[in-house]
SEPA-403743 format. One line per field, with one value per atom (N, C-alpha, C, O, CB): residue number from 0; residue in three letters; x, y, z. Coordinates in steps of 0.1 Angstrom, whole numbers. Glycine has a CB too. Layout:
! SEPA-403743
seq = (NUM:...)
type = (Ala:...)
px = (X:...)
py = (Y:...)
pz = (Z:...)
***
This chain:
! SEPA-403743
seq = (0:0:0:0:0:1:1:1:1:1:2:2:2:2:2:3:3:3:3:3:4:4:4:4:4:5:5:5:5:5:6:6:6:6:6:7:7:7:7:7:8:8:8:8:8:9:9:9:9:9:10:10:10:10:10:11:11:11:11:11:12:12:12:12:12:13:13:13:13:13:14:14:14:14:14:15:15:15:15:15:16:16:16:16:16:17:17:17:17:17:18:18:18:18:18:19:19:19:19:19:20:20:20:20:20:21:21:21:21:21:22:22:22:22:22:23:23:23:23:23:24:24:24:24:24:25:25:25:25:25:26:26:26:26:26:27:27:27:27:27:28:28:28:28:28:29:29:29:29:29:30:30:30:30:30:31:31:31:31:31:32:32:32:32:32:33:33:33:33:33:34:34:34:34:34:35:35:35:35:35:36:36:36:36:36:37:37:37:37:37:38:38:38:38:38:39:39:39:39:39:40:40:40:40:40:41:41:41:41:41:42:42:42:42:42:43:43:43:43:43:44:44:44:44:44:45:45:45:45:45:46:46:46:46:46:47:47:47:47:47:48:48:48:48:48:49:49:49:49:49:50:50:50:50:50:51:51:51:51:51:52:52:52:52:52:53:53:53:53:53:54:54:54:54:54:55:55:55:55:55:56:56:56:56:56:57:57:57:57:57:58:58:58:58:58:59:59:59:59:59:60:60:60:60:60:61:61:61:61:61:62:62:62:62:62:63:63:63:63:63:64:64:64:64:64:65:65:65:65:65:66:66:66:66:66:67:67:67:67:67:68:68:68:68:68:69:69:69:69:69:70:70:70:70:70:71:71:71:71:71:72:72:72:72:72:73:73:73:73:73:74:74:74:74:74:75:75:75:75:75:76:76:76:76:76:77:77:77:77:77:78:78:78:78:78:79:79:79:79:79:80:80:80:80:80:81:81:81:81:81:82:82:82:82:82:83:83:83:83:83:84:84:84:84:84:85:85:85:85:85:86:86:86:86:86:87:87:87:87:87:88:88:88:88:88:89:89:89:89:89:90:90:90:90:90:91:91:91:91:91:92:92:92:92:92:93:93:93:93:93:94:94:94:94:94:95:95:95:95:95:96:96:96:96:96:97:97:97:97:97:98:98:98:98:98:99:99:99:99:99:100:100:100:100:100:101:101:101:101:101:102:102:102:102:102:103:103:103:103:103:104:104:104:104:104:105:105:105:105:105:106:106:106:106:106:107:107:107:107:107:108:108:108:108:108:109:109:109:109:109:110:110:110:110:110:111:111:111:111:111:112:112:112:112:112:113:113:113:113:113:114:114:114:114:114:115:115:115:115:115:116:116:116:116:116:117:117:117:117:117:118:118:118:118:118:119:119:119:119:119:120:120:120:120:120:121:121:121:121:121:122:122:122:122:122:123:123:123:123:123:124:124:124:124:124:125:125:125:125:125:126:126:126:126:126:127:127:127:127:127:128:128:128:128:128:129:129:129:129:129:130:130:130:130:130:131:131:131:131:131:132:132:132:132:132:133:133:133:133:133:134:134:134:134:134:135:135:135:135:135:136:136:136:136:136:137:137:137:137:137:138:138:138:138:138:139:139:139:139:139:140:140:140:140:140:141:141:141:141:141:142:142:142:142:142:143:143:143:143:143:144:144:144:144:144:145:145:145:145:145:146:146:146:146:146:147:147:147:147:147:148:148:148:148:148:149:149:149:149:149:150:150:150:150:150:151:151:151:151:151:152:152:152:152:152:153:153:153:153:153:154:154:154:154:154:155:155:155:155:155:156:156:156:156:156:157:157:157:157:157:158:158:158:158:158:159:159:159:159:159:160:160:160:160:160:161:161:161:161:161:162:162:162:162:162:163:163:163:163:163:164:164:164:164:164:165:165:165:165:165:166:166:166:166:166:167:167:167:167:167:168:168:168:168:168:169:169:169:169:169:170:170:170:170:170:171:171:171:171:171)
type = (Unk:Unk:Unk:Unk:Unk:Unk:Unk:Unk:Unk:Unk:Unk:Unk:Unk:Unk:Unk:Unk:Unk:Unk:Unk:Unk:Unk:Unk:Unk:Unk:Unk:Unk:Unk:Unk:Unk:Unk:Unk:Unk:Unk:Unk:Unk:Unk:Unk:Unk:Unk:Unk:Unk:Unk:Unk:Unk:Unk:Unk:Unk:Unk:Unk:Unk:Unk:Unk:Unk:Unk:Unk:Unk:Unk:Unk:Unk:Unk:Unk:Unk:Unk:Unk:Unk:Unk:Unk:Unk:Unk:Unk:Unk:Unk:Unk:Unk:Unk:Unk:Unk:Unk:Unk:Unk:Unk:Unk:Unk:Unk:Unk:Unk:Unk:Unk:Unk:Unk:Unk:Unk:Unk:Unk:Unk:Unk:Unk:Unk:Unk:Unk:Unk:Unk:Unk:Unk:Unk:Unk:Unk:Unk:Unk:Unk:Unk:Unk:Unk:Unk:Unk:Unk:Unk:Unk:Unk:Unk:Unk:Unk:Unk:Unk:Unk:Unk:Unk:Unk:Unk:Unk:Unk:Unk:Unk:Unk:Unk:Unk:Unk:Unk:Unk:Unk:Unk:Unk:Unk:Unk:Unk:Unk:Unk:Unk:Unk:Unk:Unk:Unk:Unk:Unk:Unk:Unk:Unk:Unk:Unk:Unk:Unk:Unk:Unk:Unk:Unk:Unk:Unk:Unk:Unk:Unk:Unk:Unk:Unk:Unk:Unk:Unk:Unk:Unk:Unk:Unk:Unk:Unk:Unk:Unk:Unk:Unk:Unk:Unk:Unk:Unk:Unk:Unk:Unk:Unk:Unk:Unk:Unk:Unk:Unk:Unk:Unk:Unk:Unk:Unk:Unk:Unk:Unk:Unk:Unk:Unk:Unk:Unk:Unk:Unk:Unk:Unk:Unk:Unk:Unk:Unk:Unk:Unk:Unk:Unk:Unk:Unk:Unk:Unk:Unk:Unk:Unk:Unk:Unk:Unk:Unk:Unk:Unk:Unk:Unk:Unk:Unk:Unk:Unk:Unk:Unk:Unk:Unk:Unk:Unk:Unk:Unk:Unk:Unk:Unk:Unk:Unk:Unk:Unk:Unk:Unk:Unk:Unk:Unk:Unk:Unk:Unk:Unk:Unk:Unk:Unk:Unk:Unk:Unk:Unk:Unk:Unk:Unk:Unk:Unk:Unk:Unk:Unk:Unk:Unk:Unk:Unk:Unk:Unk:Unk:Unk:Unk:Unk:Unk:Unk:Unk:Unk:Unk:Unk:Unk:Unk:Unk:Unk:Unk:Unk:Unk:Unk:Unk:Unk:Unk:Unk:Unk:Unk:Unk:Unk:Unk:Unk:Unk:Unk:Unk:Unk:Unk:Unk:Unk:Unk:Unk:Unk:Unk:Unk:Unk:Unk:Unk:Unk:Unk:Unk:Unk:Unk:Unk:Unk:Unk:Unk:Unk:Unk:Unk:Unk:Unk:Unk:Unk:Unk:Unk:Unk:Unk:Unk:Unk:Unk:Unk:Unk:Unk:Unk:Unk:Unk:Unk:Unk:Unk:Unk:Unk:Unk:Unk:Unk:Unk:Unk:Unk:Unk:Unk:Unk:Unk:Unk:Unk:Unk:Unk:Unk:Unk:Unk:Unk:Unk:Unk:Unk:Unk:Unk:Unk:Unk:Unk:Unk:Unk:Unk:Unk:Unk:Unk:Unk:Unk:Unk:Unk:Unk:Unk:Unk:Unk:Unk:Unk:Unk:Unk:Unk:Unk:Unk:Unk:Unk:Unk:Unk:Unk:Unk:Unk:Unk:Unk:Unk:Unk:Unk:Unk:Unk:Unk:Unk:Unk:Unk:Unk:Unk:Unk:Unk:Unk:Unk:Unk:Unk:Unk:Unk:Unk:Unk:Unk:Unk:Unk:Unk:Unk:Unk:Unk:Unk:Unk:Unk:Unk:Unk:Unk:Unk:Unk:Unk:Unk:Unk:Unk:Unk:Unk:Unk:Unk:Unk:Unk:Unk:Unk:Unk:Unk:Unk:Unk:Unk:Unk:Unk:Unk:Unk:Unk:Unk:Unk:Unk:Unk:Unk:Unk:Unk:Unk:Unk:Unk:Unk:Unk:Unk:Unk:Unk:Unk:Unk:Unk:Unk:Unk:Unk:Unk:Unk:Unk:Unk:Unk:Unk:Unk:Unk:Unk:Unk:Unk:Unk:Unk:Unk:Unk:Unk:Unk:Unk:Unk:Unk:Unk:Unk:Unk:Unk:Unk:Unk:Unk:Unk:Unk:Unk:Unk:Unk:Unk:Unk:Unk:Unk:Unk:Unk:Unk:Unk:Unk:Unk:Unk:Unk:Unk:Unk:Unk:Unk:Unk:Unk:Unk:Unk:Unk:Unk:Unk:Unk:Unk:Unk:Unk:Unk:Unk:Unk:Unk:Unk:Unk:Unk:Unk:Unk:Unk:Unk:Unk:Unk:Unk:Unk:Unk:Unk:Unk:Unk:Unk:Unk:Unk:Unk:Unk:Unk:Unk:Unk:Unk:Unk:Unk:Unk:Unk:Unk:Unk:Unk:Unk:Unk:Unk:Unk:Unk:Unk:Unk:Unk:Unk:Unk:Unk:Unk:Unk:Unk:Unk:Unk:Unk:Unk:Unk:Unk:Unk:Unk:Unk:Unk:Unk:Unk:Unk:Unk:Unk:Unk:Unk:Unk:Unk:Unk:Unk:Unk:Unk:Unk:Unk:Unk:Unk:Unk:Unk:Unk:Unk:Unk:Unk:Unk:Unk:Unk:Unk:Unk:Unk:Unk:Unk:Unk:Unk:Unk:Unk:Unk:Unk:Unk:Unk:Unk:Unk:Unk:Unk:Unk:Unk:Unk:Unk:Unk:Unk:Unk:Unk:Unk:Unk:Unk:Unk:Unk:Unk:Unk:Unk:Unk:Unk:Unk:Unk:Unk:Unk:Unk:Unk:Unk:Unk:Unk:Unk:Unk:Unk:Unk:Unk:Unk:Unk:Unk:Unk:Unk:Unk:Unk:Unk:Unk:Unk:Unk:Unk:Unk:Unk:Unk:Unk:Unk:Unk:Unk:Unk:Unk:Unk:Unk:Unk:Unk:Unk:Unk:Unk:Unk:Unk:Unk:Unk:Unk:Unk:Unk:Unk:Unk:Unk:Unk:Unk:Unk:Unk:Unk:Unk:Unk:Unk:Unk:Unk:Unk:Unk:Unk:Unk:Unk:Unk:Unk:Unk:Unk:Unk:Unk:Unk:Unk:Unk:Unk:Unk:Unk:Unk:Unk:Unk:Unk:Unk:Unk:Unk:Unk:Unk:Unk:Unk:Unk:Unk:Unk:Unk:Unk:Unk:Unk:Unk:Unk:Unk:Unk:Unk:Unk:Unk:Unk:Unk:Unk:Unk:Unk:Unk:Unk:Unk:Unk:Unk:Unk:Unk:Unk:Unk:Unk:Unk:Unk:Unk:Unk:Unk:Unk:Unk:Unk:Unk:Unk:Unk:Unk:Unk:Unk:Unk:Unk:Unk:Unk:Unk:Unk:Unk:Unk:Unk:Unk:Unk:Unk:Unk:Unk:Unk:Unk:Unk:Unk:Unk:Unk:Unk:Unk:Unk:Unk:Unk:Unk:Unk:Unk:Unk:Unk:Unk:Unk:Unk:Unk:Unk:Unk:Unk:Unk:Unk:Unk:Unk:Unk:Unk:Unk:Unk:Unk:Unk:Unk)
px = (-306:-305:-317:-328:-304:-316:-324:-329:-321:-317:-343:-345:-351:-363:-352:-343:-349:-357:-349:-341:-366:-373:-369:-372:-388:-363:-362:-366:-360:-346:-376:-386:-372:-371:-398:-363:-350:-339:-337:-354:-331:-316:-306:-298:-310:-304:-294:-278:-267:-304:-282:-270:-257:-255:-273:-251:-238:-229:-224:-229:-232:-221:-229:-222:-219:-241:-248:-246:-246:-264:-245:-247:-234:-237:-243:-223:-211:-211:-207:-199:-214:-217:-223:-219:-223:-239:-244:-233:-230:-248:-230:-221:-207:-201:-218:-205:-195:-198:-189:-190:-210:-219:-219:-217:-233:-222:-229:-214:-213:-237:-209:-193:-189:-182:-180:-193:-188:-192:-184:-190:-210:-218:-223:-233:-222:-211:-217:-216:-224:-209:-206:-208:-215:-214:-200:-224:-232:-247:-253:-236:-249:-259:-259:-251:-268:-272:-268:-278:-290:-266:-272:-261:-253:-259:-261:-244:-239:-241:-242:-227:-242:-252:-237:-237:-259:-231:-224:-224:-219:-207:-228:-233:-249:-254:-234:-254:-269:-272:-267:-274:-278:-281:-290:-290:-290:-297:-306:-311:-310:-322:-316:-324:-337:-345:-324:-338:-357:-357:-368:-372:-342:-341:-353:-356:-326:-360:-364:-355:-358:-373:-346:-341:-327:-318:-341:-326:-314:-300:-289:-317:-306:-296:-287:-291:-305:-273:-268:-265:-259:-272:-269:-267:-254:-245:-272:-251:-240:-243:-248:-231:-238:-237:-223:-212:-248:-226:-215:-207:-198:-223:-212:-204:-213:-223:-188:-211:-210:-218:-229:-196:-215:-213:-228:-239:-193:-224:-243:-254:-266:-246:-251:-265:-266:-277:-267:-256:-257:-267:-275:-245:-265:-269:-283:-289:-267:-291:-302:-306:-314:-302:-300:-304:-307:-316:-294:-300:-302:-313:-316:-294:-320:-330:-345:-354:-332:-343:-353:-351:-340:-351:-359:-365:-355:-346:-380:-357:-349:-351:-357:-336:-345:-350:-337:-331:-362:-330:-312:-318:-327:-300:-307:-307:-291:-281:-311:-295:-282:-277:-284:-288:-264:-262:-250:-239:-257:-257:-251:-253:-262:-232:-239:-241:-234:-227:-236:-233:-228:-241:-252:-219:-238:-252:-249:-241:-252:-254:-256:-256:-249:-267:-270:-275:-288:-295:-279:-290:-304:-311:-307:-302:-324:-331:-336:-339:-345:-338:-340:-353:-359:-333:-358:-372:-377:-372:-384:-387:-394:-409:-415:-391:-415:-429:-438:-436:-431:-447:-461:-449:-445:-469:-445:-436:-450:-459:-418:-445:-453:-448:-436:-455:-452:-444:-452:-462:-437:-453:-467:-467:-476:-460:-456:-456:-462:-463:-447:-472:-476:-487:-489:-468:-497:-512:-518:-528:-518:-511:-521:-510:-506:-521:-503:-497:-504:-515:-486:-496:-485:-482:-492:-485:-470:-471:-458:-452:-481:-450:-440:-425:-426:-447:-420:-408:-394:-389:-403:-391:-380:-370:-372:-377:-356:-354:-338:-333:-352:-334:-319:-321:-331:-312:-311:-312:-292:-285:-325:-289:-279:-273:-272:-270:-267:-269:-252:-246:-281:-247:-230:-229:-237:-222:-219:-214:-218:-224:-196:-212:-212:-223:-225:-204:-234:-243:-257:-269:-244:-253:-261:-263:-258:-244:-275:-277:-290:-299:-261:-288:-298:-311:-315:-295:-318:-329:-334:-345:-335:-325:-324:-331:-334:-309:-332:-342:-356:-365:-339:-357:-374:-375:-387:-382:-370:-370:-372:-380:-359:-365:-365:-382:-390:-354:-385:-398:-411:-423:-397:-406:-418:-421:-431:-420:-408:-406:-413:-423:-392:-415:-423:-437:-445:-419:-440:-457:-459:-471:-462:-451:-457:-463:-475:-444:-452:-456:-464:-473:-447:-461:-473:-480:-481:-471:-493:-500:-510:-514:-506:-513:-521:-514:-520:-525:-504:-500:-490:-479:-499:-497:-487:-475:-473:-489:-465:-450:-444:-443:-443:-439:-433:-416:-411:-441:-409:-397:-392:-400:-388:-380:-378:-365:-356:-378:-362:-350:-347:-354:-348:-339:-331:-332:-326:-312:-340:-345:-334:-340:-347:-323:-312:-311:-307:-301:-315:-314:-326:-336:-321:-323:-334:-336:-345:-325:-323:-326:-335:-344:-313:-332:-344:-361:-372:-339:-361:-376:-378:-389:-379:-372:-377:-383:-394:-367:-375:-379:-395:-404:-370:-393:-404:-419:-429:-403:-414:-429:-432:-445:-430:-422:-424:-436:-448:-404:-433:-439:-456:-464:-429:-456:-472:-468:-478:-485:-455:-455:-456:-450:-442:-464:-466:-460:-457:-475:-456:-448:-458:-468:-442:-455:-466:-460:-466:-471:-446:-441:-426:-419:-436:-426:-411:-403:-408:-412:-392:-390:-377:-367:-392:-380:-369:-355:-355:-379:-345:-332:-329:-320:-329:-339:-338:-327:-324:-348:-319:-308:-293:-282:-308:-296:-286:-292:-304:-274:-283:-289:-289:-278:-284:-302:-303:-304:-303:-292:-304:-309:-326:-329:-293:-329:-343:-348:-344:-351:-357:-359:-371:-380:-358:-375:-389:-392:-385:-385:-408:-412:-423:-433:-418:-418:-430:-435:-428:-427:-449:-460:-464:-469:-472:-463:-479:-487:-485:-469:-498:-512:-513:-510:-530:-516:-519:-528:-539:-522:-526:-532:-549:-558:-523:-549:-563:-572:-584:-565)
py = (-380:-379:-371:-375:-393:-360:-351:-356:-357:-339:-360:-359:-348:-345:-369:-343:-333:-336:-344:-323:-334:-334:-322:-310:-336:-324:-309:-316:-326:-300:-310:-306:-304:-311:-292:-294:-290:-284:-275:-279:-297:-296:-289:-295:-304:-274:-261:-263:-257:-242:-270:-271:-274:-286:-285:-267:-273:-285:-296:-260:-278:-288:-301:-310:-282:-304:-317:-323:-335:-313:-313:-318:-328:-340:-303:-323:-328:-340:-350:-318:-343:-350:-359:-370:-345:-361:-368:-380:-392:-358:-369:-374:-382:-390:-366:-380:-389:-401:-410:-384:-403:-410:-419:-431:-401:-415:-422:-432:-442:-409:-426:-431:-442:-452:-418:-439:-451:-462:-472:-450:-461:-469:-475:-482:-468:-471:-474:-492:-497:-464:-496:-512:-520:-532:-518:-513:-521:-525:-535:-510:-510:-517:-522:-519:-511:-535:-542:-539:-541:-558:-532:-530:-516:-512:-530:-513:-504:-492:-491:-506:-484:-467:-462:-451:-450:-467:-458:-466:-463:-453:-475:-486:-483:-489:-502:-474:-470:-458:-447:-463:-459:-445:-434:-422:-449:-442:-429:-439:-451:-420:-432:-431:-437:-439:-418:-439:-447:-453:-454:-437:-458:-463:-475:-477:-468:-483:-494:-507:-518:-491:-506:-518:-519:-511:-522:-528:-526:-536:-534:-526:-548:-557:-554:-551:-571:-555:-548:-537:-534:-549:-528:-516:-505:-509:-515:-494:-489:-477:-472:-491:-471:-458:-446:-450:-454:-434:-423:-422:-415:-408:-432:-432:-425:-420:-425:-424:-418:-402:-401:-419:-396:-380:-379:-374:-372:-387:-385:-391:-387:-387:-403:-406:-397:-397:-419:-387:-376:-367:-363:-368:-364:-352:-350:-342:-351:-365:-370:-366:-357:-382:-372:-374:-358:-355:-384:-353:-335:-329:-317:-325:-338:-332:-334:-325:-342:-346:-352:-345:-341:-369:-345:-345:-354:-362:-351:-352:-361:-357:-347:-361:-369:-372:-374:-383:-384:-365:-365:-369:-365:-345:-377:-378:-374:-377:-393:-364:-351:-359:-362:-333:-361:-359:-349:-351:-375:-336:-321:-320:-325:-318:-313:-311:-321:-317:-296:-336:-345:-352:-353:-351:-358:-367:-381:-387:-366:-386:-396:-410:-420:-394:-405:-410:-403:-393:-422:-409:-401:-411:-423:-386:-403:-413:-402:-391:-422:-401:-398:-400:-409:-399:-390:-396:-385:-373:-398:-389:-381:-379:-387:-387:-369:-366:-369:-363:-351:-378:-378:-387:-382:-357:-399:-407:-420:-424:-412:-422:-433:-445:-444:-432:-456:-467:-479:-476:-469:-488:-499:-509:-518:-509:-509:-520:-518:-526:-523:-503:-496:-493:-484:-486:-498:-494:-486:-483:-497:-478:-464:-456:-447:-458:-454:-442:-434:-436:-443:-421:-415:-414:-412:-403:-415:-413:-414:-414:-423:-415:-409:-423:-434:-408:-420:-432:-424:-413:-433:-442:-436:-442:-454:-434:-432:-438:-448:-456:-422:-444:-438:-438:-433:-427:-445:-447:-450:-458:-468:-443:-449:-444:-432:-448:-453:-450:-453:-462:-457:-444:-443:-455:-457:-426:-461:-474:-472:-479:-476:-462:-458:-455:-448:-446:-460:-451:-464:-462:-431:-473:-486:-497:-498:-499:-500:-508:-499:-504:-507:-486:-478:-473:-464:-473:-483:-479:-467:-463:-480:-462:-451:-452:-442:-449:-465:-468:-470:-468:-478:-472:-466:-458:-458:-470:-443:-434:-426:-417:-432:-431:-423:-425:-417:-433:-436:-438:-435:-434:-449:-432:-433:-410:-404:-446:-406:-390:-393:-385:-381:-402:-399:-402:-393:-408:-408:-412:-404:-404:-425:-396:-385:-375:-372:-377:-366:-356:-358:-350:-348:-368:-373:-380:-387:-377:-383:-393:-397:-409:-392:-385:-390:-399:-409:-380:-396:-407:-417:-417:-402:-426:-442:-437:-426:-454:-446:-449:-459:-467:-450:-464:-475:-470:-459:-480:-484:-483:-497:-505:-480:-498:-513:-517:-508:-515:-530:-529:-545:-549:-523:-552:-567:-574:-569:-566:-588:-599:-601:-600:-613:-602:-604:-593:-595:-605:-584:-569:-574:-568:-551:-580:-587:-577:-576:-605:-572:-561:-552:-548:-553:-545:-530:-544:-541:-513:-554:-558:-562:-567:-572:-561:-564:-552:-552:-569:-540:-527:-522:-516:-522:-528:-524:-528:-522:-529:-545:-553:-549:-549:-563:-541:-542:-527:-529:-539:-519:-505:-505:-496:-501:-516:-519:-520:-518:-507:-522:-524:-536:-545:-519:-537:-550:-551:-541:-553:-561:-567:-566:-573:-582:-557:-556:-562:-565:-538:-564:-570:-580:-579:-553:-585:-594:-597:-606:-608:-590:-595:-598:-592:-586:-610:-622:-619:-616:-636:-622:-619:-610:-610:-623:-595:-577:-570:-559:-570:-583:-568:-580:-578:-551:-594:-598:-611:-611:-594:-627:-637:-642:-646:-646:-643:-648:-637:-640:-657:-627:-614:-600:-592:-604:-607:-606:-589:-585:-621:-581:-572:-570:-576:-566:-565:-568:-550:-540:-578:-552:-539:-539:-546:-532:-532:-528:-514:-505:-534:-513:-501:-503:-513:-499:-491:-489:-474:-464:-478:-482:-474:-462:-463:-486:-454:-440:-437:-441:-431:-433:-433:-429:-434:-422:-417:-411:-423:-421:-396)
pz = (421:407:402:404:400:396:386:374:365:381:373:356:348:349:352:339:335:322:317:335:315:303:295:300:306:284:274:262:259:273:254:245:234:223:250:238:231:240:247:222:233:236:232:225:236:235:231:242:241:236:248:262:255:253:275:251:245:255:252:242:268:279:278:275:298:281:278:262:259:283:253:237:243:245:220:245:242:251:245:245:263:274:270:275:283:260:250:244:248:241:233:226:229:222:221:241:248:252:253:258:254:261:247:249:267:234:224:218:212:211:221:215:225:221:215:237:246:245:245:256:244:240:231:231:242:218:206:199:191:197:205:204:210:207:204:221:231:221:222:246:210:203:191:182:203:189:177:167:169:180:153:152:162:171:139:160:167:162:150:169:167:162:152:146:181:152:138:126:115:141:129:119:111:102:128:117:117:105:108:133:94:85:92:89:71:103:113:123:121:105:134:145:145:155:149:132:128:117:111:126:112:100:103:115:97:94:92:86:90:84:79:80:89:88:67:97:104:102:106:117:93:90:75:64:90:80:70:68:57:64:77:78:78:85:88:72:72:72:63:63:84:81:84:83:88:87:87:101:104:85:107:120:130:125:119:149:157:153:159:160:147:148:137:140:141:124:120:124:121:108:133:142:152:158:150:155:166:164:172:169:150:144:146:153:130:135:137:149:149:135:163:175:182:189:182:178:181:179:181:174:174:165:177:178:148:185:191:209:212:189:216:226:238:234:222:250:257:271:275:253:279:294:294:287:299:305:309:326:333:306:329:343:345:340:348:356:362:374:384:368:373:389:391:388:398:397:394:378:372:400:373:358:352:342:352:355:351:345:351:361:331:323:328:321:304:337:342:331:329:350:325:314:301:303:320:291:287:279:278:278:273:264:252:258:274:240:234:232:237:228:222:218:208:208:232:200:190:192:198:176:185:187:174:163:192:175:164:154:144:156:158:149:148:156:159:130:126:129:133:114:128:127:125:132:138:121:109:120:119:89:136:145:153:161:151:154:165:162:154:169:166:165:165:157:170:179:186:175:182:208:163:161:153:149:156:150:156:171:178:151:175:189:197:186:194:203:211:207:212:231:203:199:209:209:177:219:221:214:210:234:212:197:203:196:180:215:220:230:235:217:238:256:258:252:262:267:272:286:289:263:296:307:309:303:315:317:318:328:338:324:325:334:350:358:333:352:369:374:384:374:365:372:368:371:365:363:354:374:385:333:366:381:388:394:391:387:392:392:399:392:379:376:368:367:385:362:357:340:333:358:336:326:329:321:321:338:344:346:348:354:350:354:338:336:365:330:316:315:319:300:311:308:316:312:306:331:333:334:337:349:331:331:322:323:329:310:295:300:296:281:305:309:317:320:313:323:335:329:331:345:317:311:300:297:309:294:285:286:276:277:298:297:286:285:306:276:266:258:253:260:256:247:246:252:236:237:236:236:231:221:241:238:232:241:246:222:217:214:212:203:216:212:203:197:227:203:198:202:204:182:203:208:203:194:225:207:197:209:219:189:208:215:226:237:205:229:236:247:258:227:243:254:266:271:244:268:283:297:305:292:295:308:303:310:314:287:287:285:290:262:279:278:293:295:266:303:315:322:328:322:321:321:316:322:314:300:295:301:305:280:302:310:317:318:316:329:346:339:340:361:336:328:322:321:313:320:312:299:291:313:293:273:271:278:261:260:250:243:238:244:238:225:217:218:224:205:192:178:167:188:179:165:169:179:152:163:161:148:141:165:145:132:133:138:121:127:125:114:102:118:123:114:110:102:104:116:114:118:116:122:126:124:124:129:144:116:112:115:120:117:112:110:123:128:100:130:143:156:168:144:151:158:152:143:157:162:161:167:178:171:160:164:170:164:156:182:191:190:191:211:188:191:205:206:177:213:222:227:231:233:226:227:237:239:218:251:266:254:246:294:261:254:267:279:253:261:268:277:274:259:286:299:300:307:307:285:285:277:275:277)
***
């Protein structure tokens, strides 16, 4: 499996590959990304947005770590540069915002591989993401990596779903 890092995503055959990807996976998150007004909204409970295609948009906008097998998108992770966030101490600094990994290919560690492509090429700086108390497989990921839990907010993305933020501090 190839991981490639692109700064900027012009690949139309991957844009679309993405996007297939986002639609498959769109009820896996809570809330579900077409339920989402953006990619770094702050509040998430209650949320409504334009569907699938305008959290895409957003997401075109950001940075990303594709894992290839040939010219098939295995999976990817999104991410933004010099992003603020009031959970995160060391910021501005690297948010991944978007992760999803295609069924056939889940099992493979392919979420450490996102992350640690990001601490390879970016050792200077912190990474934080966030993700909802119940997702036990990505915060197992995160631990095994060196991230801390820097925030918890209670009933953030509905009553009894808890939003967790975790930051690794930068290598330099």
């Amino acid at each position: 499996m190839e991981m490639k890092l692109m700064e900027m995503l012009d690949n139309q055959e991957y844009l679309g590959q993405l996007y297939e990807l986002l639609v498959m996976a769109d009820k896996e998150f809570v809330p579900p990304l077409s339920a989402r007004s953006s990619t770094t909204q702050q509040k998430l409970e209650g949320s409504r947005g334009d569907g699938v295609q305008a959290y895409f948009e957003q997401m075109k906008q950001q940075a990303f770590v594709l894992a290839l097998d040939g010219k098939r998108v295995a999976g990817f992770m999104s991410f933004r540069f010099d992003h603020h966030c009031d959970y995160s101490p060391e910021g501005p600094n690297l948010y991944a915002s978007t992760s999803v990994v295609h069924p056939d290919y889940r099992g493979q560690g392919l979420m450490k591989e996102f992350y640690r492509a990001m601490i390879r090429e970016y050792p200077e700086r912190a990474i934080f993401t966030r993700t909802w108390e119940e997702n036990k497989a990505h915060m197992r990921v995160l631990e095994k990596l060196g991230f801390v839990m820097t925030a918890r907010l209670e009933n953030h993305r509905g009553n009894g779903i808890h939003t967790v933020y975790f930051e690794r501090k930068s290598d330099k």
